[in-house]
Backbone as a chain_set.jsonl record, in Angstrom:
{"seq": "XXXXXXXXXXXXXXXXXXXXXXXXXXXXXXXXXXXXXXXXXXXXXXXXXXXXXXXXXXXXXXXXXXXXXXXXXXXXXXXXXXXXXXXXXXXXXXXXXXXXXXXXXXXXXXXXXXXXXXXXXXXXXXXXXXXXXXXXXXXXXXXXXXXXXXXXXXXXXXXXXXXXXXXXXXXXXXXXXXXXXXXXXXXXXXX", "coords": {"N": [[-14.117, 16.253, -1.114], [-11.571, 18.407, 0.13], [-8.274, 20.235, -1.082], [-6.684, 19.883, 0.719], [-6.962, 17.033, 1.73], [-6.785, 15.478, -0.666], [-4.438, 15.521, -0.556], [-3.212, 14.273, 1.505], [-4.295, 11.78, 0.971], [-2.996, 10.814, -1.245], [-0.655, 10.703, -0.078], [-0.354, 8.439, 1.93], [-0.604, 6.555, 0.031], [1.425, 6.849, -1.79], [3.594, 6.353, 0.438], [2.838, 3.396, 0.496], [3.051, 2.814, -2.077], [6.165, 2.999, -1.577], [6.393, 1.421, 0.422], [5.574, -1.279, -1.218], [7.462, -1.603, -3.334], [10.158, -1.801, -1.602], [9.821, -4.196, -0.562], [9.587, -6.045, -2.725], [12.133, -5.312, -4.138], [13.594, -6.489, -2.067], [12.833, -9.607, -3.14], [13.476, -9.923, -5.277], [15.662, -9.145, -8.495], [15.789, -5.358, -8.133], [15.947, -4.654, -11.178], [14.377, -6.124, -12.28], [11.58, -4.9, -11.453], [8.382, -3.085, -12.78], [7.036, -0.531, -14.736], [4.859, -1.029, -14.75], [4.049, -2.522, -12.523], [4.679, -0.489, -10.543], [2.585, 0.993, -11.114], [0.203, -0.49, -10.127], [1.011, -0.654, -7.608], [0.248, 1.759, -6.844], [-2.073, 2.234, -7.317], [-3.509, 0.095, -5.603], [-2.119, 1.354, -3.159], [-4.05, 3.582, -3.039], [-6.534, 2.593, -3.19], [-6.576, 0.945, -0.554], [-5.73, 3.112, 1.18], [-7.877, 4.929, 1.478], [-10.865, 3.039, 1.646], [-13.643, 3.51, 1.023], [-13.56, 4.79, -1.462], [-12.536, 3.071, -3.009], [-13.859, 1.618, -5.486], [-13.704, 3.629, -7.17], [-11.169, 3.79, -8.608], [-9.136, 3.942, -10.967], [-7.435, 2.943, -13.688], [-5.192, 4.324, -16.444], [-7.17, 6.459, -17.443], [-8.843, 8.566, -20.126], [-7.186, 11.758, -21.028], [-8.78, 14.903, -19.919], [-8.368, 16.769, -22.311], [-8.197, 16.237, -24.285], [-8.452, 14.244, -27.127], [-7.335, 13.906, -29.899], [-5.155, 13.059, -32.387], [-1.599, 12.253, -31.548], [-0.196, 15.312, -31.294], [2.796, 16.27, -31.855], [3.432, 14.801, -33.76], [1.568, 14.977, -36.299], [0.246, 13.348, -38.346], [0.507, 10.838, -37.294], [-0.991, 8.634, -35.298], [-1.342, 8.99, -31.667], [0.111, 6.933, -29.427], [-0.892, 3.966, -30.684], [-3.085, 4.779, -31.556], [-4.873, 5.417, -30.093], [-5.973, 7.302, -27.163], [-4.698, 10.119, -25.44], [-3.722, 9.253, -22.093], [-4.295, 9.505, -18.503], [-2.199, 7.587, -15.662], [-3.071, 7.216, -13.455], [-6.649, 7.364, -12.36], [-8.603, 8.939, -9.942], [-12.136, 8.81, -10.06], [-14.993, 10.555, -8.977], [-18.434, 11.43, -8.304], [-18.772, 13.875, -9.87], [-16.686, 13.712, -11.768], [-13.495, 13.459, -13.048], [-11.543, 14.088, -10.58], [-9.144, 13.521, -9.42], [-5.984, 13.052, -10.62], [-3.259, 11.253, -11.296], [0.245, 10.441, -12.999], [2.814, 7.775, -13.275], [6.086, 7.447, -13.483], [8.37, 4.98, -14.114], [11.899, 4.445, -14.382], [13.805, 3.571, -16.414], [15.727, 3.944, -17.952], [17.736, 6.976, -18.995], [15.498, 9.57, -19.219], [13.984, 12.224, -19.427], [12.237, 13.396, -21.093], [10.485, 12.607, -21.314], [9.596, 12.074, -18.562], [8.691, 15.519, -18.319], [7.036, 15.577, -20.703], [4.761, 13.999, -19.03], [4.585, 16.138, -17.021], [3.691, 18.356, -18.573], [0.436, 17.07, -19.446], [-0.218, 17.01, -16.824], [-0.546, 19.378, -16.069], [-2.3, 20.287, -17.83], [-4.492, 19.261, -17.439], [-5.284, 19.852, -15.276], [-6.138, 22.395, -15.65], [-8.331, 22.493, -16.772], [-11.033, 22.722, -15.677], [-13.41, 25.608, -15.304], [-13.047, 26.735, -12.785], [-11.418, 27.276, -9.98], [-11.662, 25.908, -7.918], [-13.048, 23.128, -8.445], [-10.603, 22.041, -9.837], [-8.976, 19.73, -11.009], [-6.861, 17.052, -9.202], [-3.306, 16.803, -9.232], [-0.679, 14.795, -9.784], [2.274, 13.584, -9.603], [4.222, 10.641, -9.81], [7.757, 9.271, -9.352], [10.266, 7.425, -9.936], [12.679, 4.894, -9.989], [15.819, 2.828, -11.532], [18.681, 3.281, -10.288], [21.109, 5.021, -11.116], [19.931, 5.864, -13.902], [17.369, 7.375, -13.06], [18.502, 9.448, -11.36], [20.163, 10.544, -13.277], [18.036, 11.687, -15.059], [17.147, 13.486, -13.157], [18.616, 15.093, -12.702], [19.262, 16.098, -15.441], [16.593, 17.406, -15.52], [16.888, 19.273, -13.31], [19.172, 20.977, -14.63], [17.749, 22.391, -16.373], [16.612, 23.982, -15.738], [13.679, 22.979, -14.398], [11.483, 23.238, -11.855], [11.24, 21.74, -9.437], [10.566, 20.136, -6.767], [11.446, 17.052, -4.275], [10.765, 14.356, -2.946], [11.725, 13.538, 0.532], [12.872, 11.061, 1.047], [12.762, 9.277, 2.937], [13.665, 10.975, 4.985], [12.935, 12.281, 7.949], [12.089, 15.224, 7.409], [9.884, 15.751, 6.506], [7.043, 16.317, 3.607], [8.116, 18.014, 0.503], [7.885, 21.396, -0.467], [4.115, 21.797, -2.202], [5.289, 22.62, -6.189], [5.324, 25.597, -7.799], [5.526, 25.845, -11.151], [6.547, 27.885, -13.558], [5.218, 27.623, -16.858], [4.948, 29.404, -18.831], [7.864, 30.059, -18.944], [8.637, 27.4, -19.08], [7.841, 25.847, -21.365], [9.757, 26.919, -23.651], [11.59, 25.541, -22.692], [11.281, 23.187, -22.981], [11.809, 22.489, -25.384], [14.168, 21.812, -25.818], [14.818, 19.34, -24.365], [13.525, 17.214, -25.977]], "CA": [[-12.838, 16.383, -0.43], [-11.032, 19.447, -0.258], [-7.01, 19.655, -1.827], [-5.575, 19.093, 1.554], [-7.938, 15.558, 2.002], [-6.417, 14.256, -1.769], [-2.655, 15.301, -0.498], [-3.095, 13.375, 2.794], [-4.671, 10.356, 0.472], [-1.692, 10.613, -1.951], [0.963, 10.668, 1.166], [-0.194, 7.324, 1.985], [-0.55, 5.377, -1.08], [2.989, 6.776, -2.574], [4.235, 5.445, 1.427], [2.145, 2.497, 0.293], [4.368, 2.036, -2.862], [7.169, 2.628, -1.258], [6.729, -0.296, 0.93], [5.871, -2.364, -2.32], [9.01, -1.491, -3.733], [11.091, -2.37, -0.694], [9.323, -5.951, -0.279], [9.519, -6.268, -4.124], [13.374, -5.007, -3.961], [14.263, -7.669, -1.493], [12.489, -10.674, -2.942], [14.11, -10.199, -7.029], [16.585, -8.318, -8.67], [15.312, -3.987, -8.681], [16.176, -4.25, -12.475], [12.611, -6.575, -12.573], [10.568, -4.018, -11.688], [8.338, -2.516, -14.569], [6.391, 0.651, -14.487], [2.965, -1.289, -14.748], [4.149, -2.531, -11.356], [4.548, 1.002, -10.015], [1.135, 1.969, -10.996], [-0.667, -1.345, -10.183], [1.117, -0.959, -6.376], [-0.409, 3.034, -6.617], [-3.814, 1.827, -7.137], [-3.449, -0.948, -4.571], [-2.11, 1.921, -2.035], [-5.065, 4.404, -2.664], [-7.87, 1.83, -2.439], [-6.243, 0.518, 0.639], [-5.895, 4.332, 1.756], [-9.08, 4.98, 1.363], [-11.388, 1.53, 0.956], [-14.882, 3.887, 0.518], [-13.586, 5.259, -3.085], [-11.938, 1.809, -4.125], [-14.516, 1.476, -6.936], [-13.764, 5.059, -8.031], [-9.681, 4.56, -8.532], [-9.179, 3.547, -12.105], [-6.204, 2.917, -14.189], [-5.511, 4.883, -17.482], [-8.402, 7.474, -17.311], [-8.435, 9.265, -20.878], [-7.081, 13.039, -20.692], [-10.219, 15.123, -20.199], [-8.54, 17.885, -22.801], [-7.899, 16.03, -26.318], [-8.717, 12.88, -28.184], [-7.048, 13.594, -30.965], [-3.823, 12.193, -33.061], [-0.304, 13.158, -30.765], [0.311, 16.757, -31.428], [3.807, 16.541, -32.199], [3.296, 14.756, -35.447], [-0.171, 14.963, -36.467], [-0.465, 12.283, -39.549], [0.574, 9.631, -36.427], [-1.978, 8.34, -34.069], [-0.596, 8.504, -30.141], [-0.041, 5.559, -28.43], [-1.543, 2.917, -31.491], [-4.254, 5.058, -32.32], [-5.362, 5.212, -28.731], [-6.177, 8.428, -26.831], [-4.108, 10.087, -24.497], [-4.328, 9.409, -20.903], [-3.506, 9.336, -17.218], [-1.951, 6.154, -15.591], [-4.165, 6.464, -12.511], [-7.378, 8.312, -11.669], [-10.095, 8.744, -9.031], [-13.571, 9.512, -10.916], [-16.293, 10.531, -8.592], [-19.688, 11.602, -9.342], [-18.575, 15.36, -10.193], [-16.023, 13.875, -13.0], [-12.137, 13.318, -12.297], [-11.082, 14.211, -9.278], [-7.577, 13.182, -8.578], [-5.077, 11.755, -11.476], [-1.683, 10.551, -11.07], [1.33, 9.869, -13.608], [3.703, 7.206, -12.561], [7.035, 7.01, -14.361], [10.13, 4.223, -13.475], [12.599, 5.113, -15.213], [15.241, 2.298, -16.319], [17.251, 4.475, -18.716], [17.159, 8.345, -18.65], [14.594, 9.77, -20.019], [13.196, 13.444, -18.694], [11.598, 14.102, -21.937], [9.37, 11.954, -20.471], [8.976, 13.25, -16.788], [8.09, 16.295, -18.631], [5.7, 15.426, -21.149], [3.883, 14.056, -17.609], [4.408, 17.403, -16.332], [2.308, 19.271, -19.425], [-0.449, 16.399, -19.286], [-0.635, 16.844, -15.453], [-1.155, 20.878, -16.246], [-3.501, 20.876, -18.819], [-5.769, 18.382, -16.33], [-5.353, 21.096, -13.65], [-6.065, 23.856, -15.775], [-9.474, 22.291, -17.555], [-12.217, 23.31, -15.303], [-13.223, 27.09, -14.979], [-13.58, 27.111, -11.159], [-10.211, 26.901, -9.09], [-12.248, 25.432, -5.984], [-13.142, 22.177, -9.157], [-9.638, 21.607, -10.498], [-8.499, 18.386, -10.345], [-6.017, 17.625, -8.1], [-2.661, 16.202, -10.091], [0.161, 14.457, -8.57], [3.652, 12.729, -9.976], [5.39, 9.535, -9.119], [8.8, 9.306, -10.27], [11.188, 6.412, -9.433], [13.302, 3.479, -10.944], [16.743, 2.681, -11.286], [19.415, 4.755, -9.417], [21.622, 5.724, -12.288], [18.793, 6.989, -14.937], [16.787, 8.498, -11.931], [19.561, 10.468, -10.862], [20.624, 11.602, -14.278], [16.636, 12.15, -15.43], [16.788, 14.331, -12.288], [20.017, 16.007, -13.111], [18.85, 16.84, -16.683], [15.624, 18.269, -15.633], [17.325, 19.982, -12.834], [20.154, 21.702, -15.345], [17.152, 23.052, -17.051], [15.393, 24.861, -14.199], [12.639, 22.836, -14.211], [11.669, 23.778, -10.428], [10.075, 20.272, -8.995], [10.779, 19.269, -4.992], [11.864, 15.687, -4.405], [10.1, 13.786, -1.326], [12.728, 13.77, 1.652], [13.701, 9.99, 0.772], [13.293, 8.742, 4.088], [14.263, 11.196, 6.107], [12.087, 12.465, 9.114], [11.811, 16.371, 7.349], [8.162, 15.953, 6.104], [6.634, 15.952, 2.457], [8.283, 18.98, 0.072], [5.879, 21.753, -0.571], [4.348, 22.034, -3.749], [6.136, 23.436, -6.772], [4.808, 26.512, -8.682], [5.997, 25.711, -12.51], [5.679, 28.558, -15.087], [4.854, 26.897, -17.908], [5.862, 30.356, -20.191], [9.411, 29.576, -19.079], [8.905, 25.602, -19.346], [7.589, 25.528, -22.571], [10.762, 27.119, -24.262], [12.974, 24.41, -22.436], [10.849, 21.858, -23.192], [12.337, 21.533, -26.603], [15.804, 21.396, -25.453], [14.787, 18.472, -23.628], [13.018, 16.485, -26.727]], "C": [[-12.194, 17.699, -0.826], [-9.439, 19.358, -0.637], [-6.005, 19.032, -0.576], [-5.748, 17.547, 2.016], [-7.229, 15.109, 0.896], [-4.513, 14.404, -0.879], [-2.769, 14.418, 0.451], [-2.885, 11.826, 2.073], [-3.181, 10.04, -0.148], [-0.018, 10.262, -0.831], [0.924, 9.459, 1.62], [0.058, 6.563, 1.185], [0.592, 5.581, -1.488], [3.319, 6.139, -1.113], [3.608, 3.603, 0.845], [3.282, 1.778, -1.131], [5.66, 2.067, -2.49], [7.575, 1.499, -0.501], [6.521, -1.334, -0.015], [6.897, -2.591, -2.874], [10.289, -2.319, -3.515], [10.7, -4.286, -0.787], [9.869, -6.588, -1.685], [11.264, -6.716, -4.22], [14.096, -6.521, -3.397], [13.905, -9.024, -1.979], [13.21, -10.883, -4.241], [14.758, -8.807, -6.825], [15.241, -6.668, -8.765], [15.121, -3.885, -10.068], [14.621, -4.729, -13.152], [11.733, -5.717, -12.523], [9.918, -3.089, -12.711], [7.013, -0.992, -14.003], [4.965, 0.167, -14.476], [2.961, -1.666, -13.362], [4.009, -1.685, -9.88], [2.67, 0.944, -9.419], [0.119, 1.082, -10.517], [-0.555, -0.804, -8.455], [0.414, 0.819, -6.016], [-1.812, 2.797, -6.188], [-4.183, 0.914, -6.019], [-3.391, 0.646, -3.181], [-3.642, 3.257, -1.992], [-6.667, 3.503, -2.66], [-7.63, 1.56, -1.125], [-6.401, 2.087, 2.018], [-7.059, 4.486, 2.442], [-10.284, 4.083, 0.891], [-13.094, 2.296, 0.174], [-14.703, 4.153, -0.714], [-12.744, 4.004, -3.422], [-12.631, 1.799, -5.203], [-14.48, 2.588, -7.546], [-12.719, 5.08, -8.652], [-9.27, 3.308, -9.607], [-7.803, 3.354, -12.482], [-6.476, 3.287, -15.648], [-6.884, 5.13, -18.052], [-7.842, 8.125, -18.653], [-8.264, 10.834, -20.458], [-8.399, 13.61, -20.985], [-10.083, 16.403, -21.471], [-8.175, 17.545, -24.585], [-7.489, 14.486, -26.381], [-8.021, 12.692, -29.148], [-5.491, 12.819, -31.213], [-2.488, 13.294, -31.963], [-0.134, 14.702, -32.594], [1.585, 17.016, -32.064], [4.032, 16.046, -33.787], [1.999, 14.271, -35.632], [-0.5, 13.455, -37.422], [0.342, 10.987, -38.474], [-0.082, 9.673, -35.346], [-0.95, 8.41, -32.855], [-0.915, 7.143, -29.93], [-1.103, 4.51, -29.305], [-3.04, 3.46, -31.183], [-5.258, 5.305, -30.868], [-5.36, 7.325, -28.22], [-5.145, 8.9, -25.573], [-4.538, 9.959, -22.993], [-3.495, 9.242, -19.674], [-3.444, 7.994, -16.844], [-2.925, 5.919, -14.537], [-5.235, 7.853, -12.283], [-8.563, 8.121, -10.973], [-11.424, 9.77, -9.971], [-14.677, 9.505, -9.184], [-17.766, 11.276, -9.849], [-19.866, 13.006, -9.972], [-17.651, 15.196, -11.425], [-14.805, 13.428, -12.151], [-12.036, 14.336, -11.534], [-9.773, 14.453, -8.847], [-7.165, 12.617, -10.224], [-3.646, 12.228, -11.066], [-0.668, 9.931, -12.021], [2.343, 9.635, -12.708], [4.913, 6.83, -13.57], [8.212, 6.136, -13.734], [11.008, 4.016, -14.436], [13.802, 3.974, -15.066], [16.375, 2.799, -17.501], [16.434, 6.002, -18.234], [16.445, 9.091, -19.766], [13.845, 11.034, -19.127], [12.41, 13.898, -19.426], [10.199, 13.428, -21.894], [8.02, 12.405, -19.66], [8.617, 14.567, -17.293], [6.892, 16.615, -19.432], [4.124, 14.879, -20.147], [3.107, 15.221, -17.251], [3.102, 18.142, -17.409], [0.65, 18.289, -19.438], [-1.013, 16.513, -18.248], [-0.94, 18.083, -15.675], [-2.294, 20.993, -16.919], [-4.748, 20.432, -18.532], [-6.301, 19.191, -15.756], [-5.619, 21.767, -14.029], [-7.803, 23.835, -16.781], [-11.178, 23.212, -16.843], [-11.798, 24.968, -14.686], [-13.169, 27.465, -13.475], [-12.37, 26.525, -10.683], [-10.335, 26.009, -8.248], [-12.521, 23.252, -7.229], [-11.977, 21.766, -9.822], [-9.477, 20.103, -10.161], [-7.033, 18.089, -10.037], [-4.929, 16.736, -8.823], [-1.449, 15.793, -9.583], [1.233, 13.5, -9.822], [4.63, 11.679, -9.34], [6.281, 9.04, -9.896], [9.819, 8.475, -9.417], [12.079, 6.044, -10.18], [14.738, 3.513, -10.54], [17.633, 3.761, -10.85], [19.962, 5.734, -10.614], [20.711, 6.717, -13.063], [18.358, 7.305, -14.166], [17.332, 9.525, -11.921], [19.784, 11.426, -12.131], [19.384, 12.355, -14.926], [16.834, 13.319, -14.651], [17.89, 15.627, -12.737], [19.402, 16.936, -14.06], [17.948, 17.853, -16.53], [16.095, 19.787, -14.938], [18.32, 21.71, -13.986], [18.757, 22.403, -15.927], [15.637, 24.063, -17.025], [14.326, 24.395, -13.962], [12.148, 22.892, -12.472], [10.689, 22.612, -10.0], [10.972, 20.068, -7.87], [10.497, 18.082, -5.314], [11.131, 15.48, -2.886], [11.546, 13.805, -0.727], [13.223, 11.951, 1.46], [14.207, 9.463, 2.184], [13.289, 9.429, 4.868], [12.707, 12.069, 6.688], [11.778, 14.354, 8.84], [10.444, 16.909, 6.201], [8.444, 15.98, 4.303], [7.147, 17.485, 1.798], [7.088, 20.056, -0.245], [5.986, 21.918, -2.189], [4.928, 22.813, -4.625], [4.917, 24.5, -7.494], [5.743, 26.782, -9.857], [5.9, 26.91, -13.274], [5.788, 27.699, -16.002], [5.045, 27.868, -19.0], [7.289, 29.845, -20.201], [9.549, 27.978, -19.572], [9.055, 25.222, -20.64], [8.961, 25.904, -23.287], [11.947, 26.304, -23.848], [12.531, 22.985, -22.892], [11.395, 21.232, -24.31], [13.323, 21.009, -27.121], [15.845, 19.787, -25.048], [14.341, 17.035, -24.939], [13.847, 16.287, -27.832]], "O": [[-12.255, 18.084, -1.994], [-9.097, 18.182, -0.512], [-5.082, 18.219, -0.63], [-4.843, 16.925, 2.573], [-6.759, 14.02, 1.224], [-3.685, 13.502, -0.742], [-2.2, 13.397, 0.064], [-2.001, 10.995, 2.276], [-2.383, 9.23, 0.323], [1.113, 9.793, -0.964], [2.043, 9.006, 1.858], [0.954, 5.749, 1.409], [1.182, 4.521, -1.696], [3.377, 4.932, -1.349], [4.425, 2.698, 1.016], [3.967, 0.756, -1.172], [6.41, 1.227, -2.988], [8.591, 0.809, -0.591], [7.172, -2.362, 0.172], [7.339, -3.736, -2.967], [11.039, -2.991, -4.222], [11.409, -5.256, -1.056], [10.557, -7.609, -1.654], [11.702, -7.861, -4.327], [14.808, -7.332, -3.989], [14.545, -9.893, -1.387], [13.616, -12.032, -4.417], [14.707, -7.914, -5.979], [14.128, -6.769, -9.282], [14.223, -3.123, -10.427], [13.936, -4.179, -14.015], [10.979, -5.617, -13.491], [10.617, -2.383, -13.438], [6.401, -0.825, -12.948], [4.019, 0.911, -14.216], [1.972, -1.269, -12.745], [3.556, -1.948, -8.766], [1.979, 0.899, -8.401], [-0.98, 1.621, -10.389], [-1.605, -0.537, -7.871], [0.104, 1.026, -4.843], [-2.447, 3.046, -5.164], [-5.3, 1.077, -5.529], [-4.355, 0.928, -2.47], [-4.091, 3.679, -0.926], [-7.701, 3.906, -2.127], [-8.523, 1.946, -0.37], [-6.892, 2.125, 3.146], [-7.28, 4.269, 3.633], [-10.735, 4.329, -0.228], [-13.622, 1.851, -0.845], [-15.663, 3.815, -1.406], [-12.166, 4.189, -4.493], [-11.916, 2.019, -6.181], [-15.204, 2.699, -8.536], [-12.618, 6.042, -9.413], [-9.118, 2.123, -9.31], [-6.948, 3.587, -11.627], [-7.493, 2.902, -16.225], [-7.556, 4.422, -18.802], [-6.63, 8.34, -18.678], [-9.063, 11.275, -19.632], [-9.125, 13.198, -21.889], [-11.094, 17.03, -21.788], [-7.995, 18.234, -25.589], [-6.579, 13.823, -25.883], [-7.856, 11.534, -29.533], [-4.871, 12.169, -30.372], [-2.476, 14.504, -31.738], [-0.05, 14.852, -33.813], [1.607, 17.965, -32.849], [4.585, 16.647, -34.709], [1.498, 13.265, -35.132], [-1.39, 12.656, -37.132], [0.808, 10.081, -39.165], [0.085, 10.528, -34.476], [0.179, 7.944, -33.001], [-1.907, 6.461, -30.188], [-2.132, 4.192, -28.709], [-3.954, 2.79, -30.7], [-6.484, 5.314, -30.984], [-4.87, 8.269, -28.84], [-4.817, 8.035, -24.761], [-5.59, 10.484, -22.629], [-2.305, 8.926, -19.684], [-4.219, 7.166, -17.321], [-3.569, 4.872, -14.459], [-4.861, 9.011, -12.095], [-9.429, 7.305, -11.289], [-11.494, 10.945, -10.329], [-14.932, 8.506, -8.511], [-18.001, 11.48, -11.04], [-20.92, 13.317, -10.526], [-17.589, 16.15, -12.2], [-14.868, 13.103, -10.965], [-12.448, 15.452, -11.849], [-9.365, 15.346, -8.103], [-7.915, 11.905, -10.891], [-3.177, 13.288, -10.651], [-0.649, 8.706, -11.902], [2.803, 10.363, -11.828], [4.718, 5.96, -14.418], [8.941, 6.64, -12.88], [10.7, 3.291, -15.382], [14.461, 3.618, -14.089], [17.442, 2.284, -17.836], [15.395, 6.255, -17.625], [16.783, 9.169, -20.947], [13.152, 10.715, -18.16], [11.674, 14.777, -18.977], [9.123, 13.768, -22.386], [6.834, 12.728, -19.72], [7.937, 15.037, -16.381], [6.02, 17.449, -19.191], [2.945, 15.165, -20.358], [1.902, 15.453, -17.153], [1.937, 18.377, -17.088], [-0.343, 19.017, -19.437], [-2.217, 16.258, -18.225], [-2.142, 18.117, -15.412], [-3.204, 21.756, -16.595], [-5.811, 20.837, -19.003], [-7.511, 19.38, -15.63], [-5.684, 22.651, -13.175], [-8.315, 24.821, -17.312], [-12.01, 23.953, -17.367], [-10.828, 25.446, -14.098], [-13.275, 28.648, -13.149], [-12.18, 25.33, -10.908], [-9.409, 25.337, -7.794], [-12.129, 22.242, -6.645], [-12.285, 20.896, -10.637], [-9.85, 19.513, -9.147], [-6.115, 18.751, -10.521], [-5.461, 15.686, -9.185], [-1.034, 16.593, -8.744], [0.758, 12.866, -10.764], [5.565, 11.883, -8.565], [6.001, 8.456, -10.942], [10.149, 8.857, -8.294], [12.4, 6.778, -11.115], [15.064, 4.051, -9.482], [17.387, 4.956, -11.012], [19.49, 6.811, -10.978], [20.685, 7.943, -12.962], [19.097, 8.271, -13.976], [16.839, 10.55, -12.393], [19.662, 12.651, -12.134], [19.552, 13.508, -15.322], [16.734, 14.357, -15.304], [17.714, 16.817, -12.998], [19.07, 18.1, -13.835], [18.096, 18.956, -17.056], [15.938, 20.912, -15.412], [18.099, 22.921, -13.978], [19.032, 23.588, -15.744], [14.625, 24.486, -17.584], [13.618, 25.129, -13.272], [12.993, 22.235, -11.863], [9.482, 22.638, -10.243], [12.158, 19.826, -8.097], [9.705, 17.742, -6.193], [11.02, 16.302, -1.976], [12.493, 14.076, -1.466], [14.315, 11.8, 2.01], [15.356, 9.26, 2.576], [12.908, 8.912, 5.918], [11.718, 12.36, 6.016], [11.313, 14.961, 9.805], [10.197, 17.889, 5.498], [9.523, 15.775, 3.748], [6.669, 18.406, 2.462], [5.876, 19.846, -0.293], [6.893, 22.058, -3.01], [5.252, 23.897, -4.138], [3.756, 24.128, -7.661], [6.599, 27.664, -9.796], [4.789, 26.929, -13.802], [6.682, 26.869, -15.832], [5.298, 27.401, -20.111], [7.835, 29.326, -21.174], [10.429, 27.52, -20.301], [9.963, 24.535, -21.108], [9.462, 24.831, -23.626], [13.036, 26.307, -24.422], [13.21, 21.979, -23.097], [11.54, 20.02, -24.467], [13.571, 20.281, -28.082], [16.793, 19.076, -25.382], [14.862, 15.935, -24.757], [13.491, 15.544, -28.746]]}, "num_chains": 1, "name": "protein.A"}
């Protein structure tokens, strides 16, 4: 598949959670919803997308660029000793392919949505061949309040990320182009 074949895939399955959402929304309180929910209704919308790669579209795929203990304090294992990884990814027979972090956000938390952001770069930036990158994508939801202010925060701190159109009939934002020299020096404002 070439990058405009995964964006197409991805444009359904996030429409795909957004109709889980809504159904979800109306049947219990919004506050129920949990981020394993998110990512379960992701994986649901890209098998459904696409039914030929269903057996390819995994949930927490390890990062393909480090095993080791979190970075930020070394003498503590990440995540109970566990490796870091993405919440969803398509493996074909060339390696990952596609991954996807899904965050729902029930307090605010951008230090978050950004640690995403460097995990989703350092995916994209592993293989030597531009035409082999793998293709990296962000789903960012949850409650209105922390959403909004997550968004705020990141916003105040130039992080330069387009929001889907939220409904309205003026198509999918185009992608962002991050520096990551500038990011990195805000990043620690943010932590």
């Amino acid at each position: 598949m070439n990058p405009s074949d995964y964006q197409a895939w991805m444009d359904r399955a996030f429409l795909f959670v957004e109709g889980t959402l809504l159904r979800h929304a109306a049947e219990e309180s919004p506050t129920r919803i949990t981020e394993d929910f998110v990512r379960g209704a992701l994986i649901d919308g890209l098998k459904a997308s696409k039914s030929e790669h269903a057996n390819d579209v995994v949930m927490e795929e390890d990062v393909p660029w480090n095993t080791s203990p979190d970075f930020n304090t070394p003498s503590r294992a990440f995540g109970k000793d566990r490796a870091r990884q993405h919440d969803v990814a398509f493996k074909s027979a060339g390696g990952t392919r596609l991954v996807c972090e899904a965050k729902w956000l029930k307090t605010k938390d951008p230090a978050a949505i950004l640690a995403d952001i460097w995990k989703l770069a350092l995916t994209h930036s592993v293989d030597e061949k531009e035409k082999n990158c793998c293709q990296t994508f962000l789903l960012v939801g949850g409650l209105k309040k922390p959403f909004q202010d997550a968004l705020t925060e990141l916003r105040r701190h130039k992080v330069p990320l387009r929001w889907s159109p939220q409904g309205k009939a003026n198509g999918w934002p185009r992608p962002s182009n991050i520096n990551f020299g500038s990011l990195y020096s805000k990043s620690a404002s943010l932590t």
